[in-house]
C-alpha positions in Angstrom: 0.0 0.0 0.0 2.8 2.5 1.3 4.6 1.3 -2.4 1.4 2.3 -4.2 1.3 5.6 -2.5 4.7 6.7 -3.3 4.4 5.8 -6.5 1.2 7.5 -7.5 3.1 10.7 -5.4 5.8 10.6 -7.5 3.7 10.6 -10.3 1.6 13.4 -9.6 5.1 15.6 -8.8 6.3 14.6 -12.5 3.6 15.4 -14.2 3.4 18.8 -12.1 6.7 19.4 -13.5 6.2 18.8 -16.8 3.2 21.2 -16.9 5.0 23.7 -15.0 8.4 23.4 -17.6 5.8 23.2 -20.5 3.8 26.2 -19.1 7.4 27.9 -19.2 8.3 27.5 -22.5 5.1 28.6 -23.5 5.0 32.1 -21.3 8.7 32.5 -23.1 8.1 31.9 -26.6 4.4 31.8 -27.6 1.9 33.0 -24.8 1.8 37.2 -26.1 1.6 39.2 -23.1 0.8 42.8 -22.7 0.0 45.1 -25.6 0.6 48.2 -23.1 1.2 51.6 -24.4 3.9 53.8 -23.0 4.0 57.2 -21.7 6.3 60.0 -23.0 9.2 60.7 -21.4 10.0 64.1 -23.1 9.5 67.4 -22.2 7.9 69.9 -24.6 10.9 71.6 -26.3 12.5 68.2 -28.9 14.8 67.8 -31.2 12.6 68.4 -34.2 12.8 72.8 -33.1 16.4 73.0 -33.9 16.8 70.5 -36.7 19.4 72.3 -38.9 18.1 70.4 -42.5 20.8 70.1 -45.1 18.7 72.0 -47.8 15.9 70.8 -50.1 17.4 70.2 -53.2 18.6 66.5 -53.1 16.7 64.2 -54.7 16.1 61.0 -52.9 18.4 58.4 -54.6 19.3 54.7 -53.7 22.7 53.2 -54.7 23.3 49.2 -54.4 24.5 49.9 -50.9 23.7 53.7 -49.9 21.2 56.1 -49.9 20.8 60.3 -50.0 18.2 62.6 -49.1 18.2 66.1 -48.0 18.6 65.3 -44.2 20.7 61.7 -44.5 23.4 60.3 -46.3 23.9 56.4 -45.6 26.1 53.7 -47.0 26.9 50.2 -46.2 30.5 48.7 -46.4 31.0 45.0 -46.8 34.4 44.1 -45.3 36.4 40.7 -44.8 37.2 40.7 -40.8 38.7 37.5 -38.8 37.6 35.0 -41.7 33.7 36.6 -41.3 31.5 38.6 -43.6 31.0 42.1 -41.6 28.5 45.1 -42.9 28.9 48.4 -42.0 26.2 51.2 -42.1 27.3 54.4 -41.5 24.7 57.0 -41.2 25.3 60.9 -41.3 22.3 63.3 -40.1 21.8 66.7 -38.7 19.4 65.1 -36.6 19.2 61.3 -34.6 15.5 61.4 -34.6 15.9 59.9 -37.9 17.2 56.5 -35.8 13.9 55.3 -34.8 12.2 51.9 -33.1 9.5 49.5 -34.1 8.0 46.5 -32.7 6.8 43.7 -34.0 3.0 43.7 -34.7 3.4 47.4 -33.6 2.9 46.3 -30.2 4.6 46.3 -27.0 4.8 43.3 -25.1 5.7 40.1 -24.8 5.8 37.3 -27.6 4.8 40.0 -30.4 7.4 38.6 -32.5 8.0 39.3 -36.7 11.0 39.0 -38.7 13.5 42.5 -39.1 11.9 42.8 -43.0 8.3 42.6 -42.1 8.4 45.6 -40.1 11.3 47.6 -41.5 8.4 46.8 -45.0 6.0 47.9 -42.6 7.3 51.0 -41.5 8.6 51.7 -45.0 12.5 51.9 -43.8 15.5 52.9 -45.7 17.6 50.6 -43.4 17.1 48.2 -40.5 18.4 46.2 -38.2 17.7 43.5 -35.2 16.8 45.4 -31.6 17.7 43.7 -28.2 14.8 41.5 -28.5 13.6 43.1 -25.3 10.2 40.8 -25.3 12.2 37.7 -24.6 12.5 39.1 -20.6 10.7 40.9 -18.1 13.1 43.3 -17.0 15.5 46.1 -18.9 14.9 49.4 -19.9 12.5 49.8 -22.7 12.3 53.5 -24.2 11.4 53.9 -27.7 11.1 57.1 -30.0 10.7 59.2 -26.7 8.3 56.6 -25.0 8.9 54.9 -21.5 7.8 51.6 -21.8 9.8 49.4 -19.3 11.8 50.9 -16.6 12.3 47.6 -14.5 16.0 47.3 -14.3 18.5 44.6 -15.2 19.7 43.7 -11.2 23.7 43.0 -11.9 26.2 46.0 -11.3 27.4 45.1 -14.9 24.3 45.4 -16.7 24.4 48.9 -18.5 21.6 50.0 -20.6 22.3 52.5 -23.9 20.7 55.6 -24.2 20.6 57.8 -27.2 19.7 61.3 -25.8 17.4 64.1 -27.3 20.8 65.9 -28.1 22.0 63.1 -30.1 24.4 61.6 -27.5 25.1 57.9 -27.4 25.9 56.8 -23.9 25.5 54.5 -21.3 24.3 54.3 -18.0 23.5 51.3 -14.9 20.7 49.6 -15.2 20.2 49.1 -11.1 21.3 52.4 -10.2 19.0 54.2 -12.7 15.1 55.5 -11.9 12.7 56.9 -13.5 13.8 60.2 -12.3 17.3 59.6 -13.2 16.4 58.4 -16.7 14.3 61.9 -17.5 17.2 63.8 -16.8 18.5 61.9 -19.6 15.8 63.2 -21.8 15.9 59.7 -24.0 15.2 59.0 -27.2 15.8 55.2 -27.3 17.3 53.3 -24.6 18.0 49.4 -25.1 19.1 46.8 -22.5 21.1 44.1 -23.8 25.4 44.8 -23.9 28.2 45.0 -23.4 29.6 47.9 -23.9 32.0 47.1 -26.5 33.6 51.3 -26.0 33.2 54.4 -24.2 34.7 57.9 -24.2 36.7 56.5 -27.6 38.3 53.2 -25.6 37.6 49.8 -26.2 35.9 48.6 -23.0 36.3 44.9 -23.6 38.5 42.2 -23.6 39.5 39.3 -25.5 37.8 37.0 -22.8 34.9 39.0 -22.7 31.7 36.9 -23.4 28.1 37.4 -23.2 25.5 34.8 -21.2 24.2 32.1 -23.4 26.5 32.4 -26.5 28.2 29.8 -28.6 31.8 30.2 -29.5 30.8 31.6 -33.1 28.2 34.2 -32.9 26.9 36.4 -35.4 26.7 39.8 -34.2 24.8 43.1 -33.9 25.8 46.6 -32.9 25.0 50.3 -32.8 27.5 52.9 -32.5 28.4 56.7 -32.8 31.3 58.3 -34.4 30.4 62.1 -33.7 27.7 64.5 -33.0 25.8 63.8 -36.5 27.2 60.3 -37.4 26.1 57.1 -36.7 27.4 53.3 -36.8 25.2 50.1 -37.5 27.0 47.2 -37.8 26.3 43.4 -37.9 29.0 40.0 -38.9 27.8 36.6 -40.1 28.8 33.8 -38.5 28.0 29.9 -37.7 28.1 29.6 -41.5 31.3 27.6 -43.6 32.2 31.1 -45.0 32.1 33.2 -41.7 33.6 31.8 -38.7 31.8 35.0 -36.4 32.9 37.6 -34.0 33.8 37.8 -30.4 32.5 40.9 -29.0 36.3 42.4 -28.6 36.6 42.1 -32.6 33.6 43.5 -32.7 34.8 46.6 -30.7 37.5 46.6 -33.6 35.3 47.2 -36.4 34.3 50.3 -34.7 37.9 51.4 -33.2 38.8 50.9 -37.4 35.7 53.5 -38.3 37.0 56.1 -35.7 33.9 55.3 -33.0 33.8 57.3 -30.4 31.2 54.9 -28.3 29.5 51.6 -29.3 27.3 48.5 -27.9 26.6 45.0 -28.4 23.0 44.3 -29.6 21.3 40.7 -29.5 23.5 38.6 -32.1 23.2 34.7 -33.0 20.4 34.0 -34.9 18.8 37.2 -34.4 21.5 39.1 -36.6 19.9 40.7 -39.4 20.4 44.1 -41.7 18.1 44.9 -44.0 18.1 47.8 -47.0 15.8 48.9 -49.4 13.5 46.1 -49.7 16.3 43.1 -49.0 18.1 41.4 -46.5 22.5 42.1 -46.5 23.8 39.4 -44.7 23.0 35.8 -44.0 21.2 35.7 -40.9 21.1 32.0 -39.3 18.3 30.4 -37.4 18.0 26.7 -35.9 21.5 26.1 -36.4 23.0 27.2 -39.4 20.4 27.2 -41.6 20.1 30.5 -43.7 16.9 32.4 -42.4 15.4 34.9 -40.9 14.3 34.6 -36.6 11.1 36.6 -35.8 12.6 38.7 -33.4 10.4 41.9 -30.8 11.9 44.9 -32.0 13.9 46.4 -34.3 16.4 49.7 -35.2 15.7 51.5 -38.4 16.4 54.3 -40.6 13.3 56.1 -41.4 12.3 59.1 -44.1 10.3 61.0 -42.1 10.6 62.5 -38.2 
């Protein structure tokens, strides 16, 4: 009888756990979860009153790899870095506004997923790339185009969030030290939670050992960066692949030490990696494995035509 018992016990606490791990997976990858809207973090004077345009008189013109209007000029460089494909966008702008946010679905929340060219199509982007796929947690910074939506913070000492300010500053800040209040003084445009810094103040920040939680050996990779006041770098490296063997985030920091960057930060990379320009996907973004596709991803960074 007591055998019986124990048995039918242990039973009951398996398939408890089962549920609970399937329940899990679920609430991580499928259950969508929110669908809040934010609130601006702003004040009333922006960007947009002292935008300095570059004149009227350039017609909008696309190139294999760049692009010109009046207010941008962008091209992409494909380079051969530690035996990996590497493509560098390099943005110019009299304003940062032009760097802009989308989720997927348009929504804010959790499990709102799409791939980076359904919603850079969507939003009818010049350029785009992967976010920090904030959806796949519950806590980091979330500000996007000037709206607070997460401000639960990251708990480590070396979790630092990027900000790009109202005054077109890149920087960085602590997640667990920062507040609302604190963040406002900011005045944000974007902020994403994901890292590391790769450099700051014009130094590389990294080392050769540095890693990030989770990653394989090979990693495709994502990054944002600044040069100067009005220029702007985007870059992302193939990887997993026969052809591209991937970056560790210290020769990623190189790309951007080898373009004159001033400041940059490490993105969510792997499968997630993905630019995409004027209607078509750059680089060879991986997904289960090394298969060539695109991941439906939370968020991503783009280039848009309009404030």
């Amino acid at each position: 009888m007591k055998k019986q018992i124990l048995q039918r016990l242990t039973l009951i606490y398996i398939v408890g756990l089962t549920i609970s791990s399937g329940y899990s997976l679920l609430d991580t990858f499928v259950f969508k979860v929110g669908g809040t809207s934010g609130s601006n973090i702003l004040n009333s004077s922006s960007a947009d009153d002292s935008f300095d345009s570059i004149g009227t008189s350039v017609v909008p013109t696309f190139t294999e790899f760049g692009y010109i209007d009046s207010n941008i000029t962008f091209e992409i460089d494909v380079i051969r870095r530690y035996e990996t494909q590497v493509y560098v966008g390099v943005l110019t702008t009299q304003n940062h506004r032009f760097i802009k946010s989308a989720f997927g679905f348009d929504t804010y929340g959790k499990n709102y997923k799409e791939k980076t060219s359904i919603i850079a199509s969507r939003k009818n982007a010049i350029f785009a790339i992967n976010g920090d796929y904030y959806g796949f947690r519950d806590i980091g910074f979330v500000v996007r185009n000037g709206i607070v939506y997460r401000i639960t913070p990251r708990p480590q000492e070396y979790d630092d969030a990027i900000v790009l300010k109202d005054n077109g500053e890149m920087a960085t800040f602590p997640e667990a030290e920062t507040n609302l209040q604190t963040l406002n003084q900011m005045q944000p445009w974007q902020v994403w939670s994901f890292g590391p810094v790769l450099m700051n103040g014009g130094n590389v920040v990294v080392t050769p050992t540095t890693k990030v939680p989770y990653e394989l050996s090979s990693n495709p990779r994502t990054a944002i960066g600044q040069i100067s006041q009005h220029q702007f770098m985007f870059v992302v490296s193939d990887g997993r692949t026969d052809e591209s063997a991937g970056l560790s985030v210290y020769e990623l920091a190189s790309i951007f030490v080898e373009y004159g960057a001033t400041f940059a930060y490490n993105l969510d990379g792997g499968g997630s990696a993905t630019m995409w320009f004027n209607g078509r996907i750059i680089n060879k973004p991986v997904n289960s494995g090394s298969t060539i596709s695109e991941r439906s991803i939370s968020d991503i960074v783009y280039i848009g035509y309009e404030l």
